[in-house]
Each structure stands twice: as C-alpha cells, then as structure tokens.
N, CA, C and O of each residue as an XYZ file, in Angstrom:
240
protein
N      26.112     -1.214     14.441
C      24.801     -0.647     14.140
C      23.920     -0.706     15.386
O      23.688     -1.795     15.910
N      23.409      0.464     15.892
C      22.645      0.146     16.870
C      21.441     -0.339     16.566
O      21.038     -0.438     15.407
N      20.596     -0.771     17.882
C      19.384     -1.484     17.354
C      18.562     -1.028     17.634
O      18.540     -0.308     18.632
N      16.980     -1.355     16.489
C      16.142     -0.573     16.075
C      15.390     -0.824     17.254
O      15.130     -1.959     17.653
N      14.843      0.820     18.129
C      14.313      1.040     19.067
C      12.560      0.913     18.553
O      11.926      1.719     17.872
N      12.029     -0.579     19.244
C      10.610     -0.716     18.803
C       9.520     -0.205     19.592
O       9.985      0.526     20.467
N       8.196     -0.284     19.655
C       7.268      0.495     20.447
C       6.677     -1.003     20.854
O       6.504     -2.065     20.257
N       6.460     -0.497     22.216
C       6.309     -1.799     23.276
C       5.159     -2.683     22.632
O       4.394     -1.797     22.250
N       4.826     -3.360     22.431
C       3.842     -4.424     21.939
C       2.481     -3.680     22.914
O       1.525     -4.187     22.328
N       2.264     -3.368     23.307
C       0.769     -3.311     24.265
C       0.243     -1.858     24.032
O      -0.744     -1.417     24.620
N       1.140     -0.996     22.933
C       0.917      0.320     22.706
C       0.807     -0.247     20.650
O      -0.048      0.004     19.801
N       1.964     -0.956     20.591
C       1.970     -1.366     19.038
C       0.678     -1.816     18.408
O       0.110     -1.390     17.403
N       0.360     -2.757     19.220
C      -0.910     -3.472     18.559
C      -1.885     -2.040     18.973
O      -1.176     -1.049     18.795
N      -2.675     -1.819     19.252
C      -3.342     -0.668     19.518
C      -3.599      0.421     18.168
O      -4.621      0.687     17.537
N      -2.031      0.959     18.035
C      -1.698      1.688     16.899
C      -1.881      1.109     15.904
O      -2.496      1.776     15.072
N      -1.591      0.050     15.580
C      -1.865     -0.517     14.572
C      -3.533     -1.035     13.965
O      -3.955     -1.069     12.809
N      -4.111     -1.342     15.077
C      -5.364     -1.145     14.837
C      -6.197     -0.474     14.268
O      -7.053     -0.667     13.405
N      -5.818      0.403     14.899
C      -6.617      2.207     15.138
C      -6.157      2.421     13.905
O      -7.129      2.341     13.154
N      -5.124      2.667     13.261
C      -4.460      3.647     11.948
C      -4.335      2.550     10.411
O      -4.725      2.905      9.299
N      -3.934      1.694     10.614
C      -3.401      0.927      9.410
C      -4.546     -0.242      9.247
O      -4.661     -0.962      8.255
N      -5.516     -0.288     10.633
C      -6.305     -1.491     10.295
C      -7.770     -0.592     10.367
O      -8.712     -1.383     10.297
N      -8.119      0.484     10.457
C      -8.939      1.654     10.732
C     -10.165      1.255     11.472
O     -11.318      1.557     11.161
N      -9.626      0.251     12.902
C     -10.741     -0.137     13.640
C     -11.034      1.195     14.614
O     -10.077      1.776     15.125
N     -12.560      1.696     14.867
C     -12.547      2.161     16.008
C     -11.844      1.494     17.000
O     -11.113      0.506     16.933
N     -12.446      2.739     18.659
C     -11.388      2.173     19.588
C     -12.327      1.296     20.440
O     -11.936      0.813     21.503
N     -13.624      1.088     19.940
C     -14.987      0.576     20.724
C     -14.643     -0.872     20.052
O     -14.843     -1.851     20.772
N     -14.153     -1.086     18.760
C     -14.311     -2.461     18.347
C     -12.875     -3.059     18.745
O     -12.970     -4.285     18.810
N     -11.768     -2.675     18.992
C     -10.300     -2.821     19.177
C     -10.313     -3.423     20.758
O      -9.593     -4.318     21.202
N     -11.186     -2.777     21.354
C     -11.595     -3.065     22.725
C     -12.379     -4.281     22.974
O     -12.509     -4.733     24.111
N     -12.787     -4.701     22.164
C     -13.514     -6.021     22.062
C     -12.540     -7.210     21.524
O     -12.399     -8.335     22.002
N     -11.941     -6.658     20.446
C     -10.723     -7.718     20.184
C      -9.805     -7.975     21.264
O      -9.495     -9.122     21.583
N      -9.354     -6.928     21.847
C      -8.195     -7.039     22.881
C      -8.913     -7.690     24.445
O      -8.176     -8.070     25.355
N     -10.238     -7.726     24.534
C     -10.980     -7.966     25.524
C     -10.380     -6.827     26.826
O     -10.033     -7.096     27.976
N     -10.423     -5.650     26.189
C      -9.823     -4.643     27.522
C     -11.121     -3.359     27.468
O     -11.819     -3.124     26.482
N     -11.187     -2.710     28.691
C     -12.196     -2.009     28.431
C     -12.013     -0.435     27.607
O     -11.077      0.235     28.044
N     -12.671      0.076     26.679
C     -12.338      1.228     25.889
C     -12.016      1.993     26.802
O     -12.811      2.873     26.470
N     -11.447      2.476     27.813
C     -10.347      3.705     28.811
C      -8.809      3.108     28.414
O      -7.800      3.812     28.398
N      -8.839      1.932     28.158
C      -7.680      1.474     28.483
C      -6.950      1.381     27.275
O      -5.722      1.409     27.200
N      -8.113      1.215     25.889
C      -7.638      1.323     24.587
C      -7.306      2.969     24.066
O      -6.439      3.223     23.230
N      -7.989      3.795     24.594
C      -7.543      5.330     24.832
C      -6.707      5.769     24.997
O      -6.056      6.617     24.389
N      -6.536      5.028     26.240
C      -4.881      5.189     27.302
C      -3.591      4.901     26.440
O      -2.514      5.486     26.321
N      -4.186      3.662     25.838
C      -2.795      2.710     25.116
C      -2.655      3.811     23.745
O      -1.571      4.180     23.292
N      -3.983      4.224     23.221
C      -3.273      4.962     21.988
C      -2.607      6.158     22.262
O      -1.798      6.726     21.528
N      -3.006      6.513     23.393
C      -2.225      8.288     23.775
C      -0.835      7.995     24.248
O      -0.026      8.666     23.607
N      -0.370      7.355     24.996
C       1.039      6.522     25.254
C       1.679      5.911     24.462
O       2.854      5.836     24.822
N       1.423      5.298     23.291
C       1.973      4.942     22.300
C       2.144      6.365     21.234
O       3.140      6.481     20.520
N       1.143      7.294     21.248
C       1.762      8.218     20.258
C       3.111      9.489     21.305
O       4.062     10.126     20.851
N       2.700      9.417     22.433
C       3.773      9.820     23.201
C       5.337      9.389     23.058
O       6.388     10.022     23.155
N       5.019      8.027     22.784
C       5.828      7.393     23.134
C       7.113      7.466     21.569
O       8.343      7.486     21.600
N       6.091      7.490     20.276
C       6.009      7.697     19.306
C       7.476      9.115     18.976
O       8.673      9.135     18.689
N       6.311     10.130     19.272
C       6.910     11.476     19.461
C       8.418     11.431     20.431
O       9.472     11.879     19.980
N       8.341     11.023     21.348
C       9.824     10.994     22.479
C      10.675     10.484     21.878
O      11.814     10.929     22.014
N      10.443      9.416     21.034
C      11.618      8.126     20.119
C      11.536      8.600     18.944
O      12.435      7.915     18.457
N      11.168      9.241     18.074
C      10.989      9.498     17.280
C      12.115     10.492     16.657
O      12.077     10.857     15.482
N      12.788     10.757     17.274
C      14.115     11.556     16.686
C      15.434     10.595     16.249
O      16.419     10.885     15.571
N      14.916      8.889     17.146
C      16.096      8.066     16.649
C      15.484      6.899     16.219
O      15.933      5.753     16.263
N      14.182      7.380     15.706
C      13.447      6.419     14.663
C      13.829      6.645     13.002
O      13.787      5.807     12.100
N      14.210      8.069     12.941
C      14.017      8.703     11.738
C      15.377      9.350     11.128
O      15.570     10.061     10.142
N      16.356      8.738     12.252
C      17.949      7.728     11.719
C      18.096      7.040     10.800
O      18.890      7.093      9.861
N      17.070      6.148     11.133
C      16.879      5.081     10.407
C      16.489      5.303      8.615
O      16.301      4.321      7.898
C-alpha cells in the first residue's frame, strides 16, 4: 500500500484554520505569530499544492 501523501504542516495548519476552524487570515496571523503576507502565501501554496496532489489523494 503506498503511503498517504500529506500536505506539509506549515501549509496544513493554515488550511485548517482558514476553512474548518473559519478564522480570518488577520486572526490566524496572530496565532501563528507570522505576518498576514505570509498567511496568504501559506494558503495559496497549500491549495496549489492541494490541486497538484490531488489526483493521488482521491485514490484513496
């Protein structure tokens, strides 16, 4: 069985924030102590990242 291809922790938490925990990206940025460009950055790269893997996510 191959193994389940995960989304890097520094894009995960982010996503998870933003969608399932429905923090803005102004308050997520305060939790993570990073500045809101960088919480931007992390959600657009994680849904990239999302989309690219996502054909052998849905193997699964």
């Amino acid at each position: 069985m191959q193994d389940l291809i995960m989304v890097p922790e520094k894009f995960r938490v982010v996503l998870i924030l933003f969608y399932f925990n429905e923090l803005q990206e102004s308050e997520i940025a305060k939790i993570l102590r990073v500045p809101t460009g960088t919480v931007k950055s992390r959600l657009n790269r994680g849904r990239e990242w999302l989309r690219e893997k996502g054909d052998v996510i849905r193997e699964y």
